[in-house]
C-alpha positions, 0 to 999 in steps of 0.5 A: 568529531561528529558521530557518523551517520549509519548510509541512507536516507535522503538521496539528492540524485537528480532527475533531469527533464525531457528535451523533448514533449512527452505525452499523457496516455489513458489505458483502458482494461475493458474486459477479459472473455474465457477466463480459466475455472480457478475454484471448482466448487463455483466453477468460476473465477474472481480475476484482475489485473496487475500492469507494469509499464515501462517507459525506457526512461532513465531511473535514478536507481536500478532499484527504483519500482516500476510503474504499476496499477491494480484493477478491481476484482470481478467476482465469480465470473469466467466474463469479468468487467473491469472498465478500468482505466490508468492514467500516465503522464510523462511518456516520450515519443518512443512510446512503452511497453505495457505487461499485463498479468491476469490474476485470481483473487484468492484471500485465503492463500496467494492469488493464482496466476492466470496468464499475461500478455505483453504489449509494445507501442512502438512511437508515439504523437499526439492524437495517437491511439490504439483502438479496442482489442482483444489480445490473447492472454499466454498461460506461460507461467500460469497456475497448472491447476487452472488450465489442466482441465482446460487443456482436458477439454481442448483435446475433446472439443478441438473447438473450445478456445484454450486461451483467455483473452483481455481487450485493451484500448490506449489513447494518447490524451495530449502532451503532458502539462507537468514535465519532471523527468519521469513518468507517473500515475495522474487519475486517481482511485481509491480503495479501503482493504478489510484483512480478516486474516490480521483480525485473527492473528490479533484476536480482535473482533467487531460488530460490523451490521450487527455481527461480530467478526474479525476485523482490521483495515488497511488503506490505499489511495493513489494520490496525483501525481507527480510525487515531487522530485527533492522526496526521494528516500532510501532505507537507512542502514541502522543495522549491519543486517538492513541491506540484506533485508532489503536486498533479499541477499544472503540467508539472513536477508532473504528470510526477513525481506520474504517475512516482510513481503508475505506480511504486505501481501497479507495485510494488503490482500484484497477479498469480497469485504474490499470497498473500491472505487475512483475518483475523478481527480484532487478536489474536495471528494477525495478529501472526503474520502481520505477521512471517511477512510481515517473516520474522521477524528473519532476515537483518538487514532495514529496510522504509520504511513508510506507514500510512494514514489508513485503517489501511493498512500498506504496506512494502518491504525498504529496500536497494540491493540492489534496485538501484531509485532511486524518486523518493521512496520513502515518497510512492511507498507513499502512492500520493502522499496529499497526507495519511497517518497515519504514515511512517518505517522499522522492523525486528524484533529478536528477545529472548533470552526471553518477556519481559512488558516491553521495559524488562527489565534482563535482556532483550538482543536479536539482532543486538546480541547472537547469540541462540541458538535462531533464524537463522542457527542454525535457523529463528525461534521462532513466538512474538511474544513472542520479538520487539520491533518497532523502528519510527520518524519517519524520513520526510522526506517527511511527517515524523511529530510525534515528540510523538505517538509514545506516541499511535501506538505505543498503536495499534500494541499493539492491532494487534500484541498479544504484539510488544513496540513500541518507537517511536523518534524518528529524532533518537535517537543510539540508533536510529542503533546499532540501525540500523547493529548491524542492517546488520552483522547483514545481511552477516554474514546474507547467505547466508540472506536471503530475498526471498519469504515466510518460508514459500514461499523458500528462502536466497540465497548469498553470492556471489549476494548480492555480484553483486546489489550489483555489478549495482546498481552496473552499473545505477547507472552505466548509468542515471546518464546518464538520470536526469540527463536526467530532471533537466534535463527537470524543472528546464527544462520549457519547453527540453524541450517546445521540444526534442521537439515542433516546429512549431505545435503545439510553440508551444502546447505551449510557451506552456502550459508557461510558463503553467504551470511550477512555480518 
């Protein structure tokens, strides 16, 4: 008998498409106007906005995440800008309701709430559309800090306006031209993270404009949807402990699907050093971008990816350089989705020539064979066409259907025309070759990696190189001791509560421990 196979992975639960038209709508977030002083030393703030849509339509899974869209950051301003705009298809006549929470940045600690507000359409037609306004935006829920003065001040001055407020426009562009059965992101927007934060924690450093600071980058972009219906894949159960990380049940779960959160929101935290921008749609720009944002084939790069059920394409550099043991590294870019469309790993190759098919009989590519033309020589040529995109399965996590690789890799052409796609299944003798011709392209490499975007970093030596693997390894053997005793924590809830809280409370701390701990 065949071994059994541990619970997850792909899921074939179907969507089905409306019976009747649905609709694509456009929210603008214009502005916001009395935004609260968050940082007393600049008597401003550094606000956005996070939006949640929803649509009443059928999910396949409660679990599935909601739609969701992240303005720009407005810096040091109580009167930001944000002309913002989200696109949504697939929206039926009933309309939604739109929930918006404003925020102030805040990469040193969590963002501060600032306030939301709600909005609900009712029904909705073609030619429908809700005209500029401003709506007030309730501090229930908000930072205290940032509304105590406020509230101060109202009581002096009975004039002075307590609330913020938000101007929001929608309008309903026409039907929607690709019915799937759920609705999703359409526009497309960019934007690359720089995370000094995890530049600290891995001790690695580069000169960025002539000084050296530390560095990492992680990278978003929002791909066009739709997100194919068959990628659709839930965390596998390789561990007895894995639905409970996910879930956050049980003492166990909670602490590492907590760990797990904190560690994307680190990662993924936007500060002054965040280049943002949009794009008008699919075309050859967007291919650009995508590698300006890998730089290319420099250096002998692997990112570990996740995209989302919404199109959202996130990715780090994959390397012990970085000297960082995260829990789980593609659970971590998912922001721990019990659901995701696509996970694994790539890199970009560049091909001797503009060639119209991969398959060439004449096309070979760097690093399985120098390349003239492009680093370490000189700088790489911007054309996409000069690069093939070699993408794969390799998540253990989720692990994709290598069944549905031509499905995913017809999404990726119409998101990256000009890129040659090659998806790979992580079972493939071949992507090992790639994969390990790649590694020795990275030392050979080495004294021209680039931590920041292409643009904006200079080089890193070789020397330099060397000592970051020697301070992984330093960091490695001064932390091992604790993460054994992160280990025994989460293998041992019961003995950990019953070690650190005493008394009676310790008690019920304990007695809910073994209610709740996970096998």
């Amino acid at each position: 008998m065949p071994d059994k196979q541990p619970a997850g992975g792909y899921d074939s639960t179907s969507l089905n498409p409306s019976t009747e038209p649905t609709y694509t709508v456009r929210i603008k977030f214009h502005r916001a106007t009395n935004v609260p002083i968050s940082d007393f030393g600049s008597a401003s703030s550094d606000p956005f906005i996070i939006a949640q849509l929803n649509t009443g339509r059928p999910t396949r899974h409660d679990y599935d995440p909601p739609l969701r869209f992240r303005s720009n950051t407005s810096h040091r301003t109580r009167e930001p800008e944000f002309n913002a705009s989200w696109v949504v298809a697939g929206i039926t006549k009933s309309g939604f309701t739109l929930k918006v929470h404003l925020y102030d940045e805040d990469p040193g600690d969590h963002d501060d709430r600032l306030g939301k507000l709600e909005i609900e359409t009712g029904p909705i037609r073609e030619g429908w559309r809700l005209e500029e306004k401003e709506y007030k935006v309730h501090k229930t829920g908000a930072n205290f800090r940032a509304y105590a003065f406020r509230s101060c001040m109202t009581i002096v001055h009975p004039k002075q306006e307590l609330h913020a407020r938000l101007a929001i426009s929608i309008e309903v562009l026409g039907k929607t031209k690709e019915e799937v059965g759920k609705a999703y992101t359409v526009n497309n927007f960019w934007w690359v993270h720089y995370s000094p934060l995890i530049g600290r924690l891995a001790g690695t450093k580069a000169k960025v404009n002539g000084v050296e600071q530390y560095d990492f980058q992680a990278n978003e972009m929002q791909l066009q949807g739709p997100v194919p219906n068959e990628l659709y894949h839930r965390y596998v159960e390789f561990k007895t402990f894995v639905a409970g990380m996910f879930t956050g049940k049980g003492l166990r779960g909670k602490v590492l699907h907590n760990a797990l959160h904190h560690q994307h929101e680190r990662i993924y935290n936007f500060d002054r050093k965040t280049l943002y921008g949009e794009l008008e749609g699919p075309g050859e720009a967007m291919t650009l971008q995508f590698l300006d944002m890998v730089h290319y084939d420099q250096g002998g790069r692997i990112f570990t990816y996740v995209i989302t059920l919404d199109g959202m394409f996130r990715f780090t550099e994959t390397g012990k350089e970085f000297g960082i043991d995260l829990l789980s590294k593609h659970t971590m870019h998912s922001d721990v989705n019990i659901y995701i469309a696509w996970s694994g790993e790539f890199l970009v190759r560049r091909l001797a020539h503009p060639s119209e098919s991969a398959d060439d009989p004449n096309q070979h590519t760097h690093p399985a064979e120098h390349v003239a033309g492009g680093p370490p020589d000189e700088g790489p040529p911007k054309d996409p066409r000069y690069y093939e995109l070699i993408i794969d399965n390799d998540s253990g996590t989720y692990r994709p259907n290598a069944d549905l690789i031509p499905v995913f890799k017809k999404f990726l052409n119409k998101n990256f025309p000009g890129l040659q796609v090659v998806v790979k299944s992580c079972t493939d003798d071949e992507l090992t070759k790639i994969k390990d011709d790649q590694k020795k392209i990275k030392k050979e490499e080495g004294d021209h990696r680039v931590y920041g975007q292409g643009s904006q970093s200079s080089s890193i030596s070789t020397s330099d190189a060397e000592s970051l693997d020697q301070r992984a390894q330093d960091m490695d053997n001064e932390h091992t001791g604790k993460l054994e005793k992160v280990a025994d924590a989460l293998e041992n809830p019961k003995d950990t509560v019953k070690g650190i809280i005493p008394g009676e409370k310790g008690k019920e701390e304990r007695e809910r421990a073994e209610d709740n701990d996970v096998e």
